[in-house]
mmCIF file of the C-alpha atoms, coordinates in Angstrom:
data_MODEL
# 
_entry.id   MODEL 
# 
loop_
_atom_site.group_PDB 
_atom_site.id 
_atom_site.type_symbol 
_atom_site.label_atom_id 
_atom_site.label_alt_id 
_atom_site.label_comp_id 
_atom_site.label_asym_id 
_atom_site.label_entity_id 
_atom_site.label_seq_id 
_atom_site.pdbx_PDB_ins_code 
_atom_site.Cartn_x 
_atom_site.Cartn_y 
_atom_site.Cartn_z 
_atom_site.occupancy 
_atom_site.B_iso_or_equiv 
_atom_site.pdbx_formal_charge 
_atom_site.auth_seq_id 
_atom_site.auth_comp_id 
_atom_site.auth_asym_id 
_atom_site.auth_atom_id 
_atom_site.pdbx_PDB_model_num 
ATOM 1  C CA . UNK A 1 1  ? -11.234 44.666  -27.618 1.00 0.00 ? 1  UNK A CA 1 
ATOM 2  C CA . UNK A 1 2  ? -14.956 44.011  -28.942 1.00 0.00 ? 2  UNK A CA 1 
ATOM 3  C CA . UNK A 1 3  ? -15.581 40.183  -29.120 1.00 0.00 ? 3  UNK A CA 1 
ATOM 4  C CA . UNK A 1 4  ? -18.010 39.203  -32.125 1.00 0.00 ? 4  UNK A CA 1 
ATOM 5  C CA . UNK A 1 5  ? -21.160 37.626  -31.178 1.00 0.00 ? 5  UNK A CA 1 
ATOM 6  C CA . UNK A 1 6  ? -22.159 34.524  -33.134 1.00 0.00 ? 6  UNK A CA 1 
ATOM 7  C CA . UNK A 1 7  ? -25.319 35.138  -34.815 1.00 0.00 ? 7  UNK A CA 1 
ATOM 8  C CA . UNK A 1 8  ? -27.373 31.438  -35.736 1.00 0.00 ? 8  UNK A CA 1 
ATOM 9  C CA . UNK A 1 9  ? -30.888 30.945  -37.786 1.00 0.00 ? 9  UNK A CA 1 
ATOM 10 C CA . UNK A 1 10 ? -33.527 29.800  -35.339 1.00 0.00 ? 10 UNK A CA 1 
ATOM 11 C CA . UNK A 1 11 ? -33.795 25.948  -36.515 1.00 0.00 ? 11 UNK A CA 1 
ATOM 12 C CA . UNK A 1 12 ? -37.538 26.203  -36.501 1.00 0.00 ? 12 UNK A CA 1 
ATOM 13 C CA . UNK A 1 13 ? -38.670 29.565  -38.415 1.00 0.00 ? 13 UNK A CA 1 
ATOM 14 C CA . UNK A 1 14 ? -34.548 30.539  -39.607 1.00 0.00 ? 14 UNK A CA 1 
ATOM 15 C CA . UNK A 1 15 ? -34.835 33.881  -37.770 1.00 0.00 ? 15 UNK A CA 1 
ATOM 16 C CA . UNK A 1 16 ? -31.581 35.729  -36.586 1.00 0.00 ? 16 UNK A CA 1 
ATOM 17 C CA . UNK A 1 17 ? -30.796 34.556  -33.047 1.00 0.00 ? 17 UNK A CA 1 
ATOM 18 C CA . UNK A 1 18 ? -27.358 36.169  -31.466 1.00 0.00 ? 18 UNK A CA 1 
ATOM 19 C CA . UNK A 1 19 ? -25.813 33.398  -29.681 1.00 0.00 ? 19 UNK A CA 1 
ATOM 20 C CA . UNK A 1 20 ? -24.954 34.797  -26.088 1.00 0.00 ? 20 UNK A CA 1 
ATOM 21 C CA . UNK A 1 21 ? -26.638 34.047  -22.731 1.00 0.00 ? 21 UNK A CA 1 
ATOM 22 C CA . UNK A 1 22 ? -28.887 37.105  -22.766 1.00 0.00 ? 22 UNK A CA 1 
ATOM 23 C CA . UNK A 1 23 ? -30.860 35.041  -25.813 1.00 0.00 ? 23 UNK A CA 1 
ATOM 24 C CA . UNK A 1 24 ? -32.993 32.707  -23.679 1.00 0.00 ? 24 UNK A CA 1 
ATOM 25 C CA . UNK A 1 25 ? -34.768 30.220  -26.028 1.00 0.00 ? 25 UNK A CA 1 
ATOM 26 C CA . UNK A 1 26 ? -31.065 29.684  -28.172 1.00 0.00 ? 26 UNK A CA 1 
ATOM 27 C CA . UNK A 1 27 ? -30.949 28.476  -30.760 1.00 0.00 ? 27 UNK A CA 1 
ATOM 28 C CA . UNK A 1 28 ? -34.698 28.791  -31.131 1.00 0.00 ? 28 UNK A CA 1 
ATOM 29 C CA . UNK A 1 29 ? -35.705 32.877  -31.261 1.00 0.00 ? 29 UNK A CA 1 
ATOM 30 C CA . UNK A 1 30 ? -38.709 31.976  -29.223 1.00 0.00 ? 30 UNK A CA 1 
ATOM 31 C CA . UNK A 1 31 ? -40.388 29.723  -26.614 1.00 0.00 ? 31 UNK A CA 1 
ATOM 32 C CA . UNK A 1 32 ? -43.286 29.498  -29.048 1.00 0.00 ? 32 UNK A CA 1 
ATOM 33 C CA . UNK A 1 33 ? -40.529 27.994  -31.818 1.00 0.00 ? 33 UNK A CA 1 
ATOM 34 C CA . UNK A 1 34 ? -38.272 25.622  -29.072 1.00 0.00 ? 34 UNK A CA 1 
ATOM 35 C CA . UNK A 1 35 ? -42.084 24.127  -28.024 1.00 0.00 ? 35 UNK A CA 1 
ATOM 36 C CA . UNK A 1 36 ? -42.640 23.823  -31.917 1.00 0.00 ? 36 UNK A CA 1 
ATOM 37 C CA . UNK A 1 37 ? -39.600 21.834  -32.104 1.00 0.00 ? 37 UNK A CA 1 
ATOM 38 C CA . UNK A 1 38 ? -40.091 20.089  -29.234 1.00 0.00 ? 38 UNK A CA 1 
ATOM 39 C CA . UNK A 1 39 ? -43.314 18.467  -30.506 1.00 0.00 ? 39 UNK A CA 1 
ATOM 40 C CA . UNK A 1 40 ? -42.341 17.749  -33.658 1.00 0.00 ? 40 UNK A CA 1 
ATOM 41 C CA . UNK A 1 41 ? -39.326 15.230  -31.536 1.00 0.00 ? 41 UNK A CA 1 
ATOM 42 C CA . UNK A 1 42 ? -42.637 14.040  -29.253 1.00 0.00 ? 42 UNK A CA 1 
ATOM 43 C CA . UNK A 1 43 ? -44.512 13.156  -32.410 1.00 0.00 ? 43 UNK A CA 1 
ATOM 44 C CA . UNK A 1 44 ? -41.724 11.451  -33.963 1.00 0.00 ? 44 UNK A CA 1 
ATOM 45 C CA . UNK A 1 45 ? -41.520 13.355  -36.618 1.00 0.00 ? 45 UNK A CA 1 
ATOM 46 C CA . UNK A 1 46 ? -37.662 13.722  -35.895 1.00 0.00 ? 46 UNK A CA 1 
ATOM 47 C CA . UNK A 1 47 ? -35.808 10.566  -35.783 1.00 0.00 ? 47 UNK A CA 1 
ATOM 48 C CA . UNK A 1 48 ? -32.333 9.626   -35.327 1.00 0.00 ? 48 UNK A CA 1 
ATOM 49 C CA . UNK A 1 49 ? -30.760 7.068   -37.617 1.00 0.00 ? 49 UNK A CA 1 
ATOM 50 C CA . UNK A 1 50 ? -29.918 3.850   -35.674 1.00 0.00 ? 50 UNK A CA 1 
ATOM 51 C CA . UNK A 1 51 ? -28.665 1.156   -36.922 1.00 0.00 ? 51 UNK A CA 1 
ATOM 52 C CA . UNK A 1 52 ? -30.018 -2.887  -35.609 1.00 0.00 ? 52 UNK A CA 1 
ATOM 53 C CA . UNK A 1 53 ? -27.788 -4.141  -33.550 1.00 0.00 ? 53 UNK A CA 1 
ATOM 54 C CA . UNK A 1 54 ? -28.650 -7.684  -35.582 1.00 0.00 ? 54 UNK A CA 1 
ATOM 55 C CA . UNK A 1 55 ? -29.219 -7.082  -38.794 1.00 0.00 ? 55 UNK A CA 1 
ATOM 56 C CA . UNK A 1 56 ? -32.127 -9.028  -40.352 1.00 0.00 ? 56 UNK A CA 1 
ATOM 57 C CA . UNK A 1 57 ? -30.853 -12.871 -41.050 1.00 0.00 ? 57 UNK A CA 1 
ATOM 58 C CA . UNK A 1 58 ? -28.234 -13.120 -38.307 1.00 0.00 ? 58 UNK A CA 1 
ATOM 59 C CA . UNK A 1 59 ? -28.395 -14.811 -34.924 1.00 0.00 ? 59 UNK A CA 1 
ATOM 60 C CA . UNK A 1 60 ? -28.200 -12.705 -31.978 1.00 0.00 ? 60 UNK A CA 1 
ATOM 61 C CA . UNK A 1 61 ? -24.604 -12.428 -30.358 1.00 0.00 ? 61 UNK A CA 1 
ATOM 62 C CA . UNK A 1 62 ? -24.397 -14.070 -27.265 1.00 0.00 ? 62 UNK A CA 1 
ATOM 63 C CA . UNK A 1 63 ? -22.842 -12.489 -24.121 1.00 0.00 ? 63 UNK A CA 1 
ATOM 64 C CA . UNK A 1 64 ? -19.695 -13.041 -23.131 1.00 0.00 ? 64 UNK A CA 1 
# 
């Protein structure tokens, strides 16, 4: 039985990377793209969305 290897775009340049342990940098295709992507998060030029946990015009919530 052959099993299929999963084949993903490297998030940084969108070259082919197979997805099985042998591919050392996955998802990335390289080192040179994961520290690429890795600098762009240190520069905060990646963000994740948060959201305040008091919005703007509300007291803060006391513990309880």
């Amino acid at each position: 039985m052959s099993e299929s290897v999963r084949i993903v775009a490297c998030p940084t340049c969108r070259t082919e990377v197979r997805w099985e342990p042998q591919s050392r940098y996955r998802p990335f295709c390289s080192e040179r793209c994961r520290l690429i992507d890795l600098g762009q998060w240190a520069s905060e030029n990646y963000r994740v969305p948060a959201e305040e946990e008091n919005p703007p015009g509300e007291p803060p919530q006391s513990p309880h």
